[in-house]
ZADRENMI-86853 format. One record per residue: residue number from 1; x, z, y of N, C-alpha, C in turn. Coordinates in steps of 0.2 Angstrom, whole numbers, padded with zeros to 4 digits. Last residue first. Layout:
% ZADRENMI-86853
NUM_X_Z_Y_X_Z_Y_X_Z_Y
...
//
This chain:
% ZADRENMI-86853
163_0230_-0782_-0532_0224_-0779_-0535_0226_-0780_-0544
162_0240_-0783_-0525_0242_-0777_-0526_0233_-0775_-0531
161_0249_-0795_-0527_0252_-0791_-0528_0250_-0784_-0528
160_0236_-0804_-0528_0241_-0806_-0533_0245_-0799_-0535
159_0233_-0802_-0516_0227_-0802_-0523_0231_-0801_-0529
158_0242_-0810_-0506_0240_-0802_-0507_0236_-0800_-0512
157_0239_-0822_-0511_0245_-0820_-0512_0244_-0810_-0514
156_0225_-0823_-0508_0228_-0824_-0514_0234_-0821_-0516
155_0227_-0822_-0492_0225_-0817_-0497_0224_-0816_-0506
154_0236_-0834_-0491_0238_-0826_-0490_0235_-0819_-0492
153_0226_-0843_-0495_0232_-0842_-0497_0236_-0834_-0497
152_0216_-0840_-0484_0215_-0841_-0492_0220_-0840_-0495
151_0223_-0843_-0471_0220_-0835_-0475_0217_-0837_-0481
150_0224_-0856_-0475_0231_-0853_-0475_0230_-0845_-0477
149_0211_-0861_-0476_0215_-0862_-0481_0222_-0856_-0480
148_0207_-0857_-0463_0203_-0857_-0468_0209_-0855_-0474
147_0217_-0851_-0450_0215_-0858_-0452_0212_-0855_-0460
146_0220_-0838_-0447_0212_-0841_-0447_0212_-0850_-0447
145_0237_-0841_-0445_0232_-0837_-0448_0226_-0839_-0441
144_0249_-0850_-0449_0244_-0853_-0448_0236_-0848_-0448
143_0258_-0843_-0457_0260_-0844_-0451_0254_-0848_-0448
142_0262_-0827_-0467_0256_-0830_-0464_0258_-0835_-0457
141_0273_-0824_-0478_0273_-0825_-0471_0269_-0831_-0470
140_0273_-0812_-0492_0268_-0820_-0490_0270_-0820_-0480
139_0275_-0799_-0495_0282_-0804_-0496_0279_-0812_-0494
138_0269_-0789_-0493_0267_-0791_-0499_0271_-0798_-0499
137_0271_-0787_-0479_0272_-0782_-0482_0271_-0785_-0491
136_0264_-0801_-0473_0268_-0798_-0475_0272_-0795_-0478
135_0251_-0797_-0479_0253_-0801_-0481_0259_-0801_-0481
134_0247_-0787_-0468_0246_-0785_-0476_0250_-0793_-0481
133_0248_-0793_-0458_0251_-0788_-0459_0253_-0787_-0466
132_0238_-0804_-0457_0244_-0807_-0457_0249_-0799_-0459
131_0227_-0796_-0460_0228_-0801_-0466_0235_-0801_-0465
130_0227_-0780_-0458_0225_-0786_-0454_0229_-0789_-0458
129_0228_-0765_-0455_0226_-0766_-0462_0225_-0776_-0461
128_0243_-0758_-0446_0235_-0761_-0447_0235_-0762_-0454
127_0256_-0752_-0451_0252_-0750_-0442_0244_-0753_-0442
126_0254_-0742_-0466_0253_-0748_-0462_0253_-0749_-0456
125_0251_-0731_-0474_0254_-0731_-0467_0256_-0736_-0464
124_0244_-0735_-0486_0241_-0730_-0481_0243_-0729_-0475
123_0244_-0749_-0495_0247_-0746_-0491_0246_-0741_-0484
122_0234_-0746_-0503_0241_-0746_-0506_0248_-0745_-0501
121_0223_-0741_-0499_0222_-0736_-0504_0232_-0738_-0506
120_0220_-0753_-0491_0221_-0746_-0488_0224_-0742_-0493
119_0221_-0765_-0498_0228_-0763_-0495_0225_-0757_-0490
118_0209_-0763_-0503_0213_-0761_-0508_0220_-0760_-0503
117_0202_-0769_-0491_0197_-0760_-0494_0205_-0760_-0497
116_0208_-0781_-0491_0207_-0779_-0486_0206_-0769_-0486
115_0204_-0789_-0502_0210_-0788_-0502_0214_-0781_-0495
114_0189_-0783_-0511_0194_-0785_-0505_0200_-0782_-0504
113_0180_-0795_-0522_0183_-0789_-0523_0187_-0791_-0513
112_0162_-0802_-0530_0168_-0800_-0524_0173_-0795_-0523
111_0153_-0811_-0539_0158_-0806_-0540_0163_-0805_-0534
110_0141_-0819_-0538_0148_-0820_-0537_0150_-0813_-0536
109_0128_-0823_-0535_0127_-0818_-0539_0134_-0817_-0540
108_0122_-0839_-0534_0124_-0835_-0543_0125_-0829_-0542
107_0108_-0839_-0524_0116_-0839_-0524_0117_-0835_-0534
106_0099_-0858_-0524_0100_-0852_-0526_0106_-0847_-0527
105_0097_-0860_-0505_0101_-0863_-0512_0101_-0857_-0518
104_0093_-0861_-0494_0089_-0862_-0500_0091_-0865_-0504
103_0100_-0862_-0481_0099_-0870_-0487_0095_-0870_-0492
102_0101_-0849_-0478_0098_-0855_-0474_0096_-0860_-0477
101_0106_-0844_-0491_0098_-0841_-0488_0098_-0847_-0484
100_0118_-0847_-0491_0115_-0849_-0496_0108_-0850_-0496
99_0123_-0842_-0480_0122_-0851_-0479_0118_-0852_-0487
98_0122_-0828_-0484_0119_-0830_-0476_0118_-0838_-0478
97_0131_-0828_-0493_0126_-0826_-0493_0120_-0828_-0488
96_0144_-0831_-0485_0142_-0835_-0490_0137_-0834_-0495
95_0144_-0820_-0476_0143_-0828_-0475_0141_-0831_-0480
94_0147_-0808_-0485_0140_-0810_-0480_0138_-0817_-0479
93_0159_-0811_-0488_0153_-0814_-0496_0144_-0810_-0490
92_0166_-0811_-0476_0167_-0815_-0481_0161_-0818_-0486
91_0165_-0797_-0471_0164_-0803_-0468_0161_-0810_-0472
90_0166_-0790_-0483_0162_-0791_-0483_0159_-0794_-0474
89_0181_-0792_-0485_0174_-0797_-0487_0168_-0796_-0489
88_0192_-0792_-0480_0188_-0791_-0478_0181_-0795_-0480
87_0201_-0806_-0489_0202_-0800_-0485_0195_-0798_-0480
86_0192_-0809_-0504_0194_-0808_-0498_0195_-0805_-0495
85_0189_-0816_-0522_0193_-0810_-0516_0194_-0813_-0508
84_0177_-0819_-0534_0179_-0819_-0526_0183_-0814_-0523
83_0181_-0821_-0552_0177_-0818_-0545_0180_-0820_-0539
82_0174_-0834_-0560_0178_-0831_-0558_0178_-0827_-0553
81_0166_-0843_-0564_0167_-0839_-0569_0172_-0835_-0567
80_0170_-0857_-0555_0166_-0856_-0560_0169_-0849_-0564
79_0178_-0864_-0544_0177_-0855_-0545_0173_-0855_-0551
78_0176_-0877_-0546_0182_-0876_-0545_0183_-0866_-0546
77_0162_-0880_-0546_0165_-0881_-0551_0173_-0879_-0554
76_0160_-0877_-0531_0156_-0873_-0536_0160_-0872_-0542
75_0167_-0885_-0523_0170_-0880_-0524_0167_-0877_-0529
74_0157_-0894_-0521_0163_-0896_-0524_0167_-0891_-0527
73_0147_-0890_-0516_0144_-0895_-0522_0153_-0895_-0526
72_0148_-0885_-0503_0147_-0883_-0509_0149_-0884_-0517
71_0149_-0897_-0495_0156_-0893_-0499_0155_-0890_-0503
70_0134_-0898_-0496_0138_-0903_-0499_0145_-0904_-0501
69_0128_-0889_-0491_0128_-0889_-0498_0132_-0894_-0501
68_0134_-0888_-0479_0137_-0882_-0483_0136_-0884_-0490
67_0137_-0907_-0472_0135_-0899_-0473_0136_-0894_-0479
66_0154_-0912_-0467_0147_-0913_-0471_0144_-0904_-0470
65_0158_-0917_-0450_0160_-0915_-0457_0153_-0914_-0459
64_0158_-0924_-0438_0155_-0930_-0442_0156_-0925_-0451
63_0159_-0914_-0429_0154_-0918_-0427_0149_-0921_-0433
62_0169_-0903_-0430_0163_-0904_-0436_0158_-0910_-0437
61_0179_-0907_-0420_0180_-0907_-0425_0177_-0908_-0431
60_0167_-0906_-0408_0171_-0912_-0407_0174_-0914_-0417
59_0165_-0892_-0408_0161_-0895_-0412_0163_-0903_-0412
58_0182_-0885_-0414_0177_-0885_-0410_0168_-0891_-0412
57_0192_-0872_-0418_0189_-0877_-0421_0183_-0878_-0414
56_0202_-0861_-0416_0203_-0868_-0412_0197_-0873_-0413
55_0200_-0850_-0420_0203_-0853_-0425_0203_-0859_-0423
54_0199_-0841_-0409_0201_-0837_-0414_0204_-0843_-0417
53_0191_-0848_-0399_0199_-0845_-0397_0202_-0842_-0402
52_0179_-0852_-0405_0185_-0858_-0405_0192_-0853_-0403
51_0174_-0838_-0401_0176_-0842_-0411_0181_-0847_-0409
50_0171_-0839_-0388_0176_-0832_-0393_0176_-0835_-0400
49_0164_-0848_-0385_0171_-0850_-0381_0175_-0845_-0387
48_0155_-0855_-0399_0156_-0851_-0392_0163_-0850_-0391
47_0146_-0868_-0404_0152_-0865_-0404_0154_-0860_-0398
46_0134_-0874_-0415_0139_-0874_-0406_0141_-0868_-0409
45_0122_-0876_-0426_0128_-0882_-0425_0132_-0881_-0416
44_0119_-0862_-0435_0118_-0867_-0431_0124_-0870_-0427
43_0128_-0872_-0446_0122_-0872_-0443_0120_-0864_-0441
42_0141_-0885_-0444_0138_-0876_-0445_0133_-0876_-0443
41_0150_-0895_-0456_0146_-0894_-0451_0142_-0886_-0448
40_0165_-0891_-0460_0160_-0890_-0461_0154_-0893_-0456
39_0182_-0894_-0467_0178_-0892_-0462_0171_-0892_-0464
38_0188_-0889_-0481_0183_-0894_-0478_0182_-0889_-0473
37_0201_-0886_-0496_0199_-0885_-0489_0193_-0889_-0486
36_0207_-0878_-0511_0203_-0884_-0508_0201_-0881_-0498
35_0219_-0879_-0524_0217_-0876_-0517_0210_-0882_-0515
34_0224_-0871_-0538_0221_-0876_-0535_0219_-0873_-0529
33_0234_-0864_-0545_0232_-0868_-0548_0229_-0874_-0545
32_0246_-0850_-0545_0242_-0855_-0539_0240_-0862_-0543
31_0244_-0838_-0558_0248_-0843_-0553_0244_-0848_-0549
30_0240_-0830_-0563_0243_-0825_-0561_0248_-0832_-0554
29_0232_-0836_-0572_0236_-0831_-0575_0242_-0830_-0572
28_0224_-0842_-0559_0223_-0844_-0564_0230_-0842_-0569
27_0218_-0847_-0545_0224_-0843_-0546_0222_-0841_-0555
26_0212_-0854_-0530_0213_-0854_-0535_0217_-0851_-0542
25_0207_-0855_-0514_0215_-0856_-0519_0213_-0851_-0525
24_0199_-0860_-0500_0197_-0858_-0506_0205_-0858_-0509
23_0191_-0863_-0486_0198_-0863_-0487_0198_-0858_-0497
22_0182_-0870_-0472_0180_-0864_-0478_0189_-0866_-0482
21_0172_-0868_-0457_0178_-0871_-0462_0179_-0866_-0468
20_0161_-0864_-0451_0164_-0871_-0450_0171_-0875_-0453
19_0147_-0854_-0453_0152_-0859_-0457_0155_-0863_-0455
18_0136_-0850_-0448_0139_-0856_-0445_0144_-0854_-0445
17_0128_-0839_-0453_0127_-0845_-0459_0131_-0852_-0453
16_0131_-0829_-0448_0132_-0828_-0452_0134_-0835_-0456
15_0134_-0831_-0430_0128_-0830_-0434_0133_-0833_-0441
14_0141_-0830_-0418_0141_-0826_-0420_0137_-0825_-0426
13_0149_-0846_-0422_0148_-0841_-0417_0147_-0836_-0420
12_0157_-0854_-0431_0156_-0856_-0425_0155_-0852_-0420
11_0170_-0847_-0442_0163_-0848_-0440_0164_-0849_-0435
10_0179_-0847_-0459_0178_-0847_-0451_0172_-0848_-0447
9_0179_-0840_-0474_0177_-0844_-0468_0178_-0844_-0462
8_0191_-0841_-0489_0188_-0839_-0483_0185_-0841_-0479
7_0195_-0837_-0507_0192_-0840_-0500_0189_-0836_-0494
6_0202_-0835_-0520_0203_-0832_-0514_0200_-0839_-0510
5_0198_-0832_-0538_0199_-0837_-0533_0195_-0833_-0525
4_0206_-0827_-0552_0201_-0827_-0548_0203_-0832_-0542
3_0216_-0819_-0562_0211_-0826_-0564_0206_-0823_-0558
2_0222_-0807_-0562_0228_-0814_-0563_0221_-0819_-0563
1_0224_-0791_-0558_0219_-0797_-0558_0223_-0803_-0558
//
């Protein structure tokens, strides 16, 4: 795969459609092309003590970011005709089916592949299948992992090497 684009979210709690950062990279015959990042506002809009421990974000951070249709609006242009890889994503392309349904936005129907199901089949003896692991082994040193972007990159990275 050389043409697709690796995004990822983070969320406030434990509900599908509170999105509070999203992280996108763009990868276009086989190289990093473009990236994009936004907090989010989440809806619903609080945060529980176990999601802020994972990715630090809190509602102090989203207070004043935009809503999903409004990052939306940005990224759309930037994936156009390409499919979606995530590490485990079917965390991944749940969310971003979840906030489509909240919004009532129409969803296109995006094509999703995982980086996550593929490093089972490439690396079987792994001690885990976990982004920073697989990443790794795949020559990418994850230093910022659940910041949006930086698991966007790393998954890219890993998209790059083994799908």
């Amino acid at each position: 795969m050389i043409d697709f684009a690796a995004i990822d979210f983070e969320t406030a709690n434990a509900e599908r459609t509170s999105v509070c950062s999203v992280g996108v990279v763009v990868v276009r015959d086989g190289e990093f092309v473009d990236s994009f990042y936004s907090l989010i506002q989440p809806e619903p809009n609080y945060y529980t003590y176990w999601n802020t421990r994972v990715h630090g974000l809190t509602r102090d951070d989203t207070e004043n970011a935009p809503v999903f249709p409004e990052v939306w609006s940005q990224i759309a242009p930037m994936i156009e005709g390409l499919p979606l890889v995530a590490h485990n994503k079917t965390f991944d392309e749940s969310c971003l089916k979840a906030v489509f349904r909240c919004y009532q936005m129409d969803y296109p129907g995006y094509r999703f592949y995982c980086t996550c199901r593929a490093s089972r089949k490439v690396f079987p003896d792994a001690p885990n299948h976990q982004l920073h692991t697989i990443s790794a082994l795949c020559g990418y040193r994850l230093e910022h992992h659940h910041n949006a972007l930086a698991d966007a990159e790393a998954c890219a990275w890993i998209a790059r090497e083994i799908l």
